[in-house]
C-alpha positions in Angstrom: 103.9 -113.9 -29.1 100.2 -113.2 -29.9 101.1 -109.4 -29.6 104.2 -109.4 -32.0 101.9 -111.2 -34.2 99.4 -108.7 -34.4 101.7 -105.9 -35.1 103.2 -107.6 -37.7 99.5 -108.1 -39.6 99.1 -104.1 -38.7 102.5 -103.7 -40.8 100.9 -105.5 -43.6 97.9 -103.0 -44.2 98.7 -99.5 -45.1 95.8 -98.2 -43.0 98.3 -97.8 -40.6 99.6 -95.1 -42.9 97.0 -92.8 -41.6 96.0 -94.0 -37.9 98.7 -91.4 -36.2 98.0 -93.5 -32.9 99.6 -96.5 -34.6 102.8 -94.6 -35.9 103.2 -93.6 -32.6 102.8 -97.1 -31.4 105.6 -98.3 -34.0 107.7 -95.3 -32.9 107.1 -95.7 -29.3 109.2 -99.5 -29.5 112.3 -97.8 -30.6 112.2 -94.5 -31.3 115.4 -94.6 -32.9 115.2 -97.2 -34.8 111.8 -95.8 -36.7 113.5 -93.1 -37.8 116.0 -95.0 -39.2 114.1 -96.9 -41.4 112.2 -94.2 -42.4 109.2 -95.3 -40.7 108.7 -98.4 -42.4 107.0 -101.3 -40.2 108.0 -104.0 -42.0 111.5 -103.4 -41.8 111.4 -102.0 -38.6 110.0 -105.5 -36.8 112.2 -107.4 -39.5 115.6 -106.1 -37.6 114.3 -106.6 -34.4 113.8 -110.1 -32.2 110.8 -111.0 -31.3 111.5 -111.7 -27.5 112.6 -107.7 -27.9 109.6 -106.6 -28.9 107.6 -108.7 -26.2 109.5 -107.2 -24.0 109.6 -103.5 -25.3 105.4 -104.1 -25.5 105.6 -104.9 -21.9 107.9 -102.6 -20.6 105.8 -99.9 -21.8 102.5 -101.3 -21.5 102.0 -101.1 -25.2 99.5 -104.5 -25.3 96.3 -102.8 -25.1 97.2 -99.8 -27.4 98.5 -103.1 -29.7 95.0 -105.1 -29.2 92.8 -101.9 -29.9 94.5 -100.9 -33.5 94.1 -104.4 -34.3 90.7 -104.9 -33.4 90.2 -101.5 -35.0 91.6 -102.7 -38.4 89.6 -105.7 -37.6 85.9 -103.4 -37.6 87.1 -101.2 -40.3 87.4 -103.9 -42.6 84.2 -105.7 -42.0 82.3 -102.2 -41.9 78.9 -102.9 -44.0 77.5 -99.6 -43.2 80.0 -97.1 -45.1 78.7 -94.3 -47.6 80.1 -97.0 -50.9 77.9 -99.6 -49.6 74.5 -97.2 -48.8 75.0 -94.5 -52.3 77.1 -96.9 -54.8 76.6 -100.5 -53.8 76.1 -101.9 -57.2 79.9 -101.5 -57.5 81.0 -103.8 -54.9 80.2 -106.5 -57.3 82.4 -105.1 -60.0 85.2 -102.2 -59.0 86.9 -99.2 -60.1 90.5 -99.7 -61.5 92.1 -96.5 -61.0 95.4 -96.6 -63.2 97.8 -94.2 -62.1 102.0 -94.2 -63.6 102.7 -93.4 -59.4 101.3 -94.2 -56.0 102.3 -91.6 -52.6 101.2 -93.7 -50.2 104.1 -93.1 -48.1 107.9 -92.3 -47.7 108.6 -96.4 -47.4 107.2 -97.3 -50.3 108.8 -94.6 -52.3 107.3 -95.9 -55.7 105.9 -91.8 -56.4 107.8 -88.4 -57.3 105.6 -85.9 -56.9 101.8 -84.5 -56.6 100.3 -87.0 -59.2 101.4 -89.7 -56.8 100.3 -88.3 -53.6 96.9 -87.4 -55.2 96.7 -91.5 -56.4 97.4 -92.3 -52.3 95.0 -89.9 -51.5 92.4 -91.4 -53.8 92.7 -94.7 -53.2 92.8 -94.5 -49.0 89.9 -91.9 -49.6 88.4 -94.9 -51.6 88.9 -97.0 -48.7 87.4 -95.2 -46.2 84.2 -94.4 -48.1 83.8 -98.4 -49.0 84.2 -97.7 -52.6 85.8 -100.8 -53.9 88.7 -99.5 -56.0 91.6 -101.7 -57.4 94.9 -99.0 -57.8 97.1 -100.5 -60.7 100.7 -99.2 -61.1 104.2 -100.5 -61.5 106.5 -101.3 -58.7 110.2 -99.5 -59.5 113.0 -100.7 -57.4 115.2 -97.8 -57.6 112.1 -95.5 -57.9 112.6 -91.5 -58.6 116.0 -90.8 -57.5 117.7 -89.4 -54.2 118.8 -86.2 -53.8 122.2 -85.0 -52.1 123.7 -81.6 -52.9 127.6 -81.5 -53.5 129.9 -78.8 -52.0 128.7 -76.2 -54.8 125.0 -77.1 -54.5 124.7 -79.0 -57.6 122.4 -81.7 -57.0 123.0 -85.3 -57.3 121.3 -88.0 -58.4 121.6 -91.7 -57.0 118.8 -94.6 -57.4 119.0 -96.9 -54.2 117.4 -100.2 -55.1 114.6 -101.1 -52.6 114.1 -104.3 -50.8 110.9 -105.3 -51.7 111.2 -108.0 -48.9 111.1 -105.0 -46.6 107.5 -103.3 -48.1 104.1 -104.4 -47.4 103.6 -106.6 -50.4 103.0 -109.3 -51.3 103.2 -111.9 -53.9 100.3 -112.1 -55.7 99.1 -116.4 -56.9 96.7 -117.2 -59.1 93.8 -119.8 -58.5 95.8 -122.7 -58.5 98.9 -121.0 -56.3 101.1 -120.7 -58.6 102.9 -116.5 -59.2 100.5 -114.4 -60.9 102.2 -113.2 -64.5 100.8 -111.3 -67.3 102.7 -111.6 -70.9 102.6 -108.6 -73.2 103.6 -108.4 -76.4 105.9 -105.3 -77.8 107.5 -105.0 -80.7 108.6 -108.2 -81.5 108.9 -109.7 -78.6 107.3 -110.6 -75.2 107.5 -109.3 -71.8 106.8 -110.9 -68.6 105.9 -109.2 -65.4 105.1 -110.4 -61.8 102.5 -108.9 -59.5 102.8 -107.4 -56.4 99.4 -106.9 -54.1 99.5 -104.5 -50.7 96.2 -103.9 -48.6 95.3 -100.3 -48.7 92.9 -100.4 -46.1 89.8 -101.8 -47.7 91.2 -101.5 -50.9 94.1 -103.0 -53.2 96.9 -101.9 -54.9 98.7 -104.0 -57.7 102.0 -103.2 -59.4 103.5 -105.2 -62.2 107.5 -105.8 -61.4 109.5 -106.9 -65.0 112.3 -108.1 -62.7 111.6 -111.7 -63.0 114.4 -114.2 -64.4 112.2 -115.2 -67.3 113.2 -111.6 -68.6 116.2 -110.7 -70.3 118.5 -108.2 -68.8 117.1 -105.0 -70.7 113.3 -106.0 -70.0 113.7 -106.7 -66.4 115.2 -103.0 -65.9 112.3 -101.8 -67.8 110.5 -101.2 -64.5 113.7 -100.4 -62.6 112.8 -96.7 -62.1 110.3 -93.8 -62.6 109.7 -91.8 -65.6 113.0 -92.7 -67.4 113.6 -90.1 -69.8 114.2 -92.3 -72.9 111.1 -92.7 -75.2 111.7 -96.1 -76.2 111.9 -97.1 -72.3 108.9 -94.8 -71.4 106.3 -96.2 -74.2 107.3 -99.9 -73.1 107.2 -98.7 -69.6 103.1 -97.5 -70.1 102.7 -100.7 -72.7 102.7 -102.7 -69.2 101.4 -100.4 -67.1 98.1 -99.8 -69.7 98.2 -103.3 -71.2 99.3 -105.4 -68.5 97.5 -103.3 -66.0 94.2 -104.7 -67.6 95.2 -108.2 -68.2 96.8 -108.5 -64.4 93.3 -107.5 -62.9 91.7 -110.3 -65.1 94.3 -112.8 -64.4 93.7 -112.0 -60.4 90.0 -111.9 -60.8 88.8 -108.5 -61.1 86.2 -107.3 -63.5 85.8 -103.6 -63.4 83.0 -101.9 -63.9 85.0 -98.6 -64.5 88.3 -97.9 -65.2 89.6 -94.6 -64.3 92.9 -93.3 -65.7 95.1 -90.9 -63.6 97.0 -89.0 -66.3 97.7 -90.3 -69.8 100.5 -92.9 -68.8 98.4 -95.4 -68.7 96.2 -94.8 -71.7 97.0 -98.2 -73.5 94.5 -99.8 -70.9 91.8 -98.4 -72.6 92.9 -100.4 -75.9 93.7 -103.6 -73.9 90.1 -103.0 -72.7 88.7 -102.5 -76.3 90.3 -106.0 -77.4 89.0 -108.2 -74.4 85.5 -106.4 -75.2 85.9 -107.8 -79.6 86.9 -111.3 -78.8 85.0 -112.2 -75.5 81.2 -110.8 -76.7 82.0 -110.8 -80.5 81.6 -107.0 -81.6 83.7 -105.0 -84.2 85.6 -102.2 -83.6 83.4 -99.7 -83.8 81.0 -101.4 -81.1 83.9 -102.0 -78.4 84.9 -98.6 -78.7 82.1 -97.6 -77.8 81.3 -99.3 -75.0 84.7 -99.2 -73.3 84.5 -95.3 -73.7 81.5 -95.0 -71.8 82.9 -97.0 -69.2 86.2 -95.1 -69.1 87.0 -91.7 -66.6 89.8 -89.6 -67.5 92.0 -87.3 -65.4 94.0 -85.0 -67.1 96.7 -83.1 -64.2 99.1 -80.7 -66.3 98.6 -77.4 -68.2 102.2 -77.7 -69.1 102.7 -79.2 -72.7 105.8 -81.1 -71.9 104.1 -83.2 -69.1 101.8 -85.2 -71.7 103.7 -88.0 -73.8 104.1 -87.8 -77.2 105.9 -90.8 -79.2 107.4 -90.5 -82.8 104.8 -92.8 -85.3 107.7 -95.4 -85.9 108.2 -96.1 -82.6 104.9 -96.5 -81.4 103.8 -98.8 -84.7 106.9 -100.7 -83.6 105.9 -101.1 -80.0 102.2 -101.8 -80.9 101.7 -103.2 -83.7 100.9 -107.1 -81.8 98.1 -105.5 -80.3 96.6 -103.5 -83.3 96.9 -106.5 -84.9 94.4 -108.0 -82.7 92.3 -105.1 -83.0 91.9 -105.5 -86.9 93.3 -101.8 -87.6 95.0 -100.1 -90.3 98.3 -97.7 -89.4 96.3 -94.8 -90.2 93.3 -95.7 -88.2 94.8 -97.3 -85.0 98.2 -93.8 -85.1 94.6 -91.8 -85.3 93.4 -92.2 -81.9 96.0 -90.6 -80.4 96.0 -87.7 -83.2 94.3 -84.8 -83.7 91.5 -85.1 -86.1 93.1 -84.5 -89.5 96.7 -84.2 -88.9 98.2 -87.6 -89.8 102.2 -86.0 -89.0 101.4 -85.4 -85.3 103.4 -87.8 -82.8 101.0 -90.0 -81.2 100.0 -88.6 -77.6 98.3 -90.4 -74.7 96.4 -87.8 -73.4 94.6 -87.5 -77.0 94.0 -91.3 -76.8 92.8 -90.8 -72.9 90.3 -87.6 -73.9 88.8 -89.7 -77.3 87.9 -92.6 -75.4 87.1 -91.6 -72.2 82.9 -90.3 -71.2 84.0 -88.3 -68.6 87.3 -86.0 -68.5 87.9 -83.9 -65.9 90.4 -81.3 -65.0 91.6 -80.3 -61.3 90.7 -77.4 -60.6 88.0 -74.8 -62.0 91.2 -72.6 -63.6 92.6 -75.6 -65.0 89.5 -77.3 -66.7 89.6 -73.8 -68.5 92.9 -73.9 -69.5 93.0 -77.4 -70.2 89.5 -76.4 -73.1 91.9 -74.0 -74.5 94.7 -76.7 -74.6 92.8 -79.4 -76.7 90.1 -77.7 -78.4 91.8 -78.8 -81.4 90.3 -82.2 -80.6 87.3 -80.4 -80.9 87.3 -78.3 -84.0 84.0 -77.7 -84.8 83.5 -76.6 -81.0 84.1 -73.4 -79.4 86.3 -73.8 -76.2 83.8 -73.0 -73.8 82.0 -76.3 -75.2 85.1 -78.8 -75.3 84.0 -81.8 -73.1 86.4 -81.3 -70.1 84.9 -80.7 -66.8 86.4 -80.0 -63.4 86.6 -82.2 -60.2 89.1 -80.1 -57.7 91.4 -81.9 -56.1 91.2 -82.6 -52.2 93.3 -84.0 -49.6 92.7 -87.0 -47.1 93.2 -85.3 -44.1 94.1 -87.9 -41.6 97.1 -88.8 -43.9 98.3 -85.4 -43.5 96.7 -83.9 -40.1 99.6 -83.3 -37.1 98.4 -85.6 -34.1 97.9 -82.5 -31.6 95.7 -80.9 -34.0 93.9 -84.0 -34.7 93.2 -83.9 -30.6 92.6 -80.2 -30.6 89.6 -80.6 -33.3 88.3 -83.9 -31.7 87.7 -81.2 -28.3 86.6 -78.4 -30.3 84.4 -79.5 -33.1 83.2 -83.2 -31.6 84.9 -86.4 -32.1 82.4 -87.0 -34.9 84.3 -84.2 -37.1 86.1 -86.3 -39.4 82.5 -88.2 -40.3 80.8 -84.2 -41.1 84.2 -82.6 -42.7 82.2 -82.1 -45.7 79.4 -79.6 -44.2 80.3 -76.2 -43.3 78.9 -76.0 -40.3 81.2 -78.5 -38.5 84.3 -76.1 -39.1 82.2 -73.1 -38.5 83.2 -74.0 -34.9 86.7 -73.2 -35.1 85.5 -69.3 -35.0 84.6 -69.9 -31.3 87.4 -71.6 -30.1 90.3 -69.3 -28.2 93.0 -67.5 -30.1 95.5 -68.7 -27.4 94.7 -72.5 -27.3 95.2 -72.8 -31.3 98.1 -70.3 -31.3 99.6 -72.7 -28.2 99.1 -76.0 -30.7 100.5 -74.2 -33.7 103.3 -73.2 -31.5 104.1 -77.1 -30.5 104.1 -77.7 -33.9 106.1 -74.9 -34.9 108.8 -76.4 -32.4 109.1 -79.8 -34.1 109.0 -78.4 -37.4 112.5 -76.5 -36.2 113.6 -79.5 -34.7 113.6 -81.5 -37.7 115.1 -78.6 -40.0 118.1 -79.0 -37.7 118.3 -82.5 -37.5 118.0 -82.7 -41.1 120.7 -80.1 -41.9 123.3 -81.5 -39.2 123.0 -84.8 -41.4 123.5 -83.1 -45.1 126.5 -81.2 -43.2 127.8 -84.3 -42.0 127.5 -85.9 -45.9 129.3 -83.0 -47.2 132.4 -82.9 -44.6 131.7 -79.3 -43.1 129.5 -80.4 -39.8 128.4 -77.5 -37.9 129.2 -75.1 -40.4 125.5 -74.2 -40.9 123.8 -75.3 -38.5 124.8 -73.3 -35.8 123.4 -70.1 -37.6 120.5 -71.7 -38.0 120.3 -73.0 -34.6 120.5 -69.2 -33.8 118.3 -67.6 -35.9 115.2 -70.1 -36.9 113.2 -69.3 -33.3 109.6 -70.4 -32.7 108.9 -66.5 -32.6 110.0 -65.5 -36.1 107.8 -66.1 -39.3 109.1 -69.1 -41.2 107.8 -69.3 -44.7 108.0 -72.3 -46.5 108.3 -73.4 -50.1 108.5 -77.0 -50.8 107.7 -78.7 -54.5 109.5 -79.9 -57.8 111.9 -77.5 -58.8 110.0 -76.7 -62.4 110.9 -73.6 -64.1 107.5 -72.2 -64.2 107.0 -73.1 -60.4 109.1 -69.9 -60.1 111.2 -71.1 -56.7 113.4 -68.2 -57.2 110.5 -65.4 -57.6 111.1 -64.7 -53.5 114.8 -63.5 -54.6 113.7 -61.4 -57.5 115.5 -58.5 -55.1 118.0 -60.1 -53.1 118.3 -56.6 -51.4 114.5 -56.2 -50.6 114.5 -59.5 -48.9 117.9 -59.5 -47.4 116.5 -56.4 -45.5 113.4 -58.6 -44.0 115.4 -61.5 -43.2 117.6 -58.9 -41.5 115.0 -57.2 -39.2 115.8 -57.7 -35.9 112.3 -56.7 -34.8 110.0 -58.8 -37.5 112.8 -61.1 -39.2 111.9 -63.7 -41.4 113.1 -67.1 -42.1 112.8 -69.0 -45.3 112.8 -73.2 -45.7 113.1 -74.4 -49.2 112.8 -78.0 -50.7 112.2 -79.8 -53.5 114.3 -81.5 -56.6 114.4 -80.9 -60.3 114.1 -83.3 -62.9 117.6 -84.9 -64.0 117.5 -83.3 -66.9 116.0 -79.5 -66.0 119.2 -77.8 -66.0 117.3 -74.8 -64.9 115.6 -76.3 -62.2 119.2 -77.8 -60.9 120.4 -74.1 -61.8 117.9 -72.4 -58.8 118.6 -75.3 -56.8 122.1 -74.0 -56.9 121.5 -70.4 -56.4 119.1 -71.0 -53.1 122.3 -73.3 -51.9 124.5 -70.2 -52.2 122.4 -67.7 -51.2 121.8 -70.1 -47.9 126.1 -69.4 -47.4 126.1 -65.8 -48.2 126.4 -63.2 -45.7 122.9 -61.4 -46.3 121.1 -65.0 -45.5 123.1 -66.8 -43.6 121.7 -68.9 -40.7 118.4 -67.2 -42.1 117.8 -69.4 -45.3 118.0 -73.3 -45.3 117.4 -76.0 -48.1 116.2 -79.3 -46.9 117.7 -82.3 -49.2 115.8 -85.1 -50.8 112.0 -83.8 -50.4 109.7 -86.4 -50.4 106.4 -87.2 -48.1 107.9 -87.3 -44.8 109.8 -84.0 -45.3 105.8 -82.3 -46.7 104.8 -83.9 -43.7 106.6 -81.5 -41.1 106.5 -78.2 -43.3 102.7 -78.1 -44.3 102.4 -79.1 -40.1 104.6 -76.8 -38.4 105.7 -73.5 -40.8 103.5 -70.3 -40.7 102.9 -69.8 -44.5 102.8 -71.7 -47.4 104.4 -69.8 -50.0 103.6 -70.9 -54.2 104.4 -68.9 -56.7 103.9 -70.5 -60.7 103.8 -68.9 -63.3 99.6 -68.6 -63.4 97.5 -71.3 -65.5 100.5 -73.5 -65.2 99.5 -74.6 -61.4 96.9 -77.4 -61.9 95.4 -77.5 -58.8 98.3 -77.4 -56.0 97.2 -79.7 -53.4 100.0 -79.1 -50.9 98.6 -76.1 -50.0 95.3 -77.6 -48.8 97.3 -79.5 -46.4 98.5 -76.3 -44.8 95.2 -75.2 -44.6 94.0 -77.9 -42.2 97.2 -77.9 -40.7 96.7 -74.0 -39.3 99.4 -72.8 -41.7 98.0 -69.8 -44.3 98.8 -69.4 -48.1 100.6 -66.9 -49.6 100.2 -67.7 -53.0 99.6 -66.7 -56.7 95.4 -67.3 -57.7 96.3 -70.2 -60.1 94.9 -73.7 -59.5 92.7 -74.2 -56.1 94.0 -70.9 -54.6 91.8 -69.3 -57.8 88.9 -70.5 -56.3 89.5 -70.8 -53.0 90.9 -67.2 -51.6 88.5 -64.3 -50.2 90.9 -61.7 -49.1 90.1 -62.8 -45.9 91.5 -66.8 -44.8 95.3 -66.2 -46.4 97.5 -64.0 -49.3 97.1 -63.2 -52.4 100.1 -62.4 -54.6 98.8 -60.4 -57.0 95.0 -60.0 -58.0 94.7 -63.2 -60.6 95.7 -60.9 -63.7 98.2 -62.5 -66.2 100.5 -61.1 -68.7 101.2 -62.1 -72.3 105.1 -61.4 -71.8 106.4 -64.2 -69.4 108.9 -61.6 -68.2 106.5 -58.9 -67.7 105.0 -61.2 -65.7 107.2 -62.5 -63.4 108.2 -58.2 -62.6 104.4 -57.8 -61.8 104.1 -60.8 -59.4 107.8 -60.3 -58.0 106.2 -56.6 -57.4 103.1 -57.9 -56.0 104.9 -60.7 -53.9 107.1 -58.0 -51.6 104.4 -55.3 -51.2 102.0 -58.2 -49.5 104.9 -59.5 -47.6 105.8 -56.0 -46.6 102.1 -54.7 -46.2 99.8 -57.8 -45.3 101.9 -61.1 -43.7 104.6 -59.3 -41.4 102.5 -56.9 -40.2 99.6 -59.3 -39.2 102.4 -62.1 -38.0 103.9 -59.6 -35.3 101.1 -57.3 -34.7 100.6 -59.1 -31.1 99.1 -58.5 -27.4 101.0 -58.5 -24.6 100.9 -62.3 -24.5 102.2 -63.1 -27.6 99.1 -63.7 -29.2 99.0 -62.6 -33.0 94.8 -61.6 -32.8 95.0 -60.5 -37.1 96.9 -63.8 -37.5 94.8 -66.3 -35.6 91.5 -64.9 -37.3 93.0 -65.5 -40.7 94.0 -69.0 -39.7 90.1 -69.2 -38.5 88.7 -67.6 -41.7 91.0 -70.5 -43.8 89.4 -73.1 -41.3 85.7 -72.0 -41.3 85.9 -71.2 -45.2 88.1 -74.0 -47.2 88.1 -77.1 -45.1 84.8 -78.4 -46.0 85.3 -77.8 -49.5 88.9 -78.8 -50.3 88.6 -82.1 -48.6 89.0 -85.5 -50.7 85.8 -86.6 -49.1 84.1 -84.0 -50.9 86.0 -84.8 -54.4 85.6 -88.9 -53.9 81.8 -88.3 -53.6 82.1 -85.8 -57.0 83.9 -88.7 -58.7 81.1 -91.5 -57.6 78.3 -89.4 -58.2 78.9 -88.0 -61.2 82.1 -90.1 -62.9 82.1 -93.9 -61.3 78.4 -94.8 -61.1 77.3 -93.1 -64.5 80.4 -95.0 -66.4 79.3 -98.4 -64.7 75.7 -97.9 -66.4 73.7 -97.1 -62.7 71.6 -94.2 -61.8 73.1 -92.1 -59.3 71.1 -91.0 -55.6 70.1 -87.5 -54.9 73.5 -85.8 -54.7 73.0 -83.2 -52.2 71.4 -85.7 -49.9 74.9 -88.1 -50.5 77.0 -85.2 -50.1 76.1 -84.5 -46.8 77.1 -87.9 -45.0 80.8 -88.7 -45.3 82.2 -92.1 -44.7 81.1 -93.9 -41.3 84.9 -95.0 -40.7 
């Protein structure tokens, strides 16, 4: 049983998350089975015998594929010469905790609702990989975000399936003596209890606080039940635990970071748990703890949008706080100021004012949005001009291997060396994709292409069968979405100023290129709106019924549910990434980097990355980066802009080919994206930003020659 053994302690580590020859391994068991469980390991060896396995492993000669992954997890963890041990050892004695309100690790562990999440599972196996020793700290919600079905009019429904946390990767965490690991925290007048869970992260650790425990009463043990509940007394309870008993869980298991870096403003409170254990265990006021935990604190801020940063009415949060500025020796005035702006003693109390005060290093995500972001809280600042408001930019990045399709991860092994992933930060490694053959990349974007359609129809013959009208789709579909015709793809959170419906500006216009029998195009949407966003649910509804009218029929689909799996296959098999916000309110807009090293080109308005990133020549541009005072005026212009490149740019290009098939315009610009972006919008290159010039400043240590560093990625 050796073998069944050693899969099992594979299923414990989330490295497997990103080793596409161990999914394959899982898959390979039972295919059907790993779908079912949504390609969870843990559950999937949980429903199966042993002697089943054994004999599955040895019916397909699976043992040594088995023995190598786990001898590979074995060398990866021991790994003493990685780019965190040679450029930021002095952290390995004390870590990074990197608070963030979500984790996107993966679709199992569905604890995440959107990019924030996926950039925190980024991070933190990016983190791994480089040997940075970083602790993530979350919560663990048992009915997470929500689930998405769409009713017989396209209205979307909401339903929170609890998770079985017996089936995850975690873990119970113990204290010294063996007993459960349990933080208390005190809010309002009473206090709150909440377990630990730990998972393995590759090198790395994750810990999420779970108020489920029978110690609880029933309205505090739902209190981590699910994500982002929309009731302020819930949420600022919710962040109390995350920020507070965040800190006091890493002490309790050990831990004593050198940095702590907050993902957002959810989590803010850690950063006055943190002032409090700095007064009582060295003996300094106030003043002198301040201090001193802001220059060890690193500050993300992700959203231009004003309603994305938490603001709580004064009563409540003196309610909710008051044990712990108690401890701190504060006034009302003087503890509500650190989350106002100077001088304006009415203003709710907001987390990302407490984050930016006490933080030495804040940092926007993208070059656009560190401007933006000046102009949004210079009034923390008013005695500074914008230009000079302390906010800085680190642009976001993406860990490719958690996002790479397996065939292209072969094709760039062949073509750029099978050192590539160790020199994805230098230029010159993807300058070698300009020599490789038009037809051989075409060919693997083809493969992929094919799977992509696959899924779309497997995916749509299951919401058909939910709604009671099998085959009433999907038979168009089946018709119309061939590998030959351009499929454009728009998959994200159904936020007004994301502008889903922008494409349909004129139904007529783009009913007449879905139409073309020559160049057609085909359109896959995805995504879900907030519970609340009536407008969101509102486009939601209006793609559903465009997807049964005559003009689009069989031409349009909208893929239920989105979540990591579902970005998966479009950012890995579609032809264009299409993203169209409203600009300045884009942040960065990471999902479009993963099409990039997936072959697939952006069509996309210049906000966030895409400001920064496009030269005419390696994707589209919708519009030229101008913005417009009048919302509506806006949205006319970009509509506008939006046909005449699809009319004038991406068609033409897609279906200019040679006699065999080969689209030459096409294949350059997927080249051009390749050669020119890869190397830069890499999370390699933005975890080396954040050690070099966020991590080892806060933890007091002089940082190495940063072009040197910047050159060597992680020896993995």
């Amino acid at each position: 049983m050796q073998v069944v053994e050693r899969l099992r302690e594979l299923s414990r580590n989330l490295w497997w998350t990103w080793q596409p020859g161990l999914v394959a391994l899982f898959r390979d068991i039972d295919p059907e089975r790993w779908r079912r469980v949504q390609h969870n390991p843990v559950a999937f060896l949980a429903g199966i015998p042993d002697e089943k396995v054994s004999r599955a492993v040895k019916d397909q000669a699976l043992e040594a594929r088995i023995n190598q992954a786990f001898h590979s997890l074995e060398s990866y963890a021991s790994d003493t010469g990685t780019w965190g041990r040679l450029y930021a050892g002095p952290l390995q004695e004390r870590p990074v905790a990197y608070f963030s309100a979500e984790f996107g690790l993966h679709e199992s562990l569905p604890i995440y609702s959107g990019g924030l999440g996926i950039l925190a599972g980024d991070h933190l196996a990016t983190a791994s990989d480089f040997g940075i020793p970083l602790i993530g700290v979350g919560l663990f919600y048992a009915r997470g975000y929500f689930t998405q079905h769409l009713d017989e009019d396209g209205a979307q429904q909401e339903s929170h399936d609890e998770t079985d946390v017996a089936q995850l990767p975690l873990q119970r965490a113990t204290t010294a003596d063996g007993g459960s690991a349990v933080v208390e925290v005190e809010i309002g007048g009473r206090s709150v209890s909440a377990c630990i869970w730990q998972a393995d992260v590759g090198r790395c650790s994750l810990i999420l606080l779970d108020c489920d425990i029978d110690r609880n009463p029933d309205e505090d043990r739902d209190l981590t039940d699910r994500l982002y509940d929309a009731d302020p007394g819930v949420r600022i309870r919710q962040e109390a635990v995350l920020g507070i008993g965040g800190m006091r869980a890493l002490r309790l298991l050990g831990f004593r970071p050198s940095v702590m870096h907050l993902n957002e403003g959810h989590s803010a409170f850690a950063i006055l748990e943190r002032v409090r254990e700095e007064m009582e265990e060295n003996q300094v006021d106030v003043e002198e703890a301040e201090r001193r935990v802001r220059g060890q604190t690193v500050f993300t801020t992700h959203t231009p949008v004003e309603a994305g940063h938490d603001r709580f009415d004064l009563d409540l949060f003196d309610e909710t706080l008051a044990p712990l500025r108690k401890r701190l020796g504060l006034s009302k005035e003087g503890f509500r100021g650190l989350g106002q702006p100077p001088g304006d003693r009415r203003a709710p109390y907001c987390m990302t004012t407490l984050a930016l005060r006490m933080s030495r290093r804040s940092n926007a995500v993208s070059a656009l949005h560190a401007r933006t972001a000046r102009r949004m809280w210079q009034v923390q600042w008013p005695d500074r001009s914008e230009d000079e408001v302390p906010i800085d930019h680190i642009t976001n990045g993406v860990h490719i291997s958690s996002w790479l399709a397996p065939p292209l991860h072969r094709f760039y092994d062949e073509h750029l060396g099978p050192d590539w992933e160790a020199r994805q930060c230098a230029p010159e490694t993807w300058a070698a994709i300009k020599e490789v053959d038009d037809e051989r990349l075409w060919e693997v974007h083809q493969i992929l292409k094919v799977r992509l359609l696959e899924s779309i129809f497997r995916w749509v013959r299951t919401q058909e069968e939910r709604r009671g009208n099998e085959g009433a789709g999907l038979g168009a579909l089946q018709e119309e979405f061939r590998p030959k015709a351009l499929m454009i793809a728009f998959a994200r959170r159904f936020a007004t100023y994301k502008r889903a419906d922008l494409i349909f500006a004129d139904e007529e216009r783009l009913a007449a290129l879905v139409n073309d029998r020559e160049r057609p195009v085909r359109l896959v949407f995805a995504g879900k709106a907030h519970p609340r966003d009536e407008e969101g649910k509102e486009l939601i509804r209006r793609i559903f019924h465009l997807a049964e009218s005559d003009e689009f029929r069989g031409r349009l689909a909208f893929i239920e549910d989105y979540d990591i799996n579902t970005a998966r296959h479009l950012v890995q098999g579609c032809d264009v990434w299409l993203n169209t916000p409203l600009r300045t309110r884009e942040a960065c807009g990471t999902s479009g980097m993963k099409a990039v090293f997936n072959g697939v080109l952006n069509l996309s308005v210049q906000d966030g990355w895409w400001a920064e990133a496009y030269d005419g020549t390696n994707g589209f541009s919708i519009g030229e980066g101008e913005a417009h005072s009048d919302p509506g005026r806006q949205r006319e212009r970009d509509a506008k802009a939006l046909y005449e490149t699809l009319e004038n740019e991406v068609i033409p290009a897609y279906y200019d080919t040679e006699g065999n098939g080969v689209p030459r315009q096409w294949v350059g610009r997927m080249k051009n994206a390749l050669a020119t972006l890869a190397w830069r919008f890499n999370s390699d290159r933005m975890m080396m930003e954040y050690a070099e010039d966020c991590y080892l400043p806060a933890a007091g240590i002089k940082t190495v020659d940063a072009q040197s560093a910047r050159r060597r990625s992680p020896t993995a």
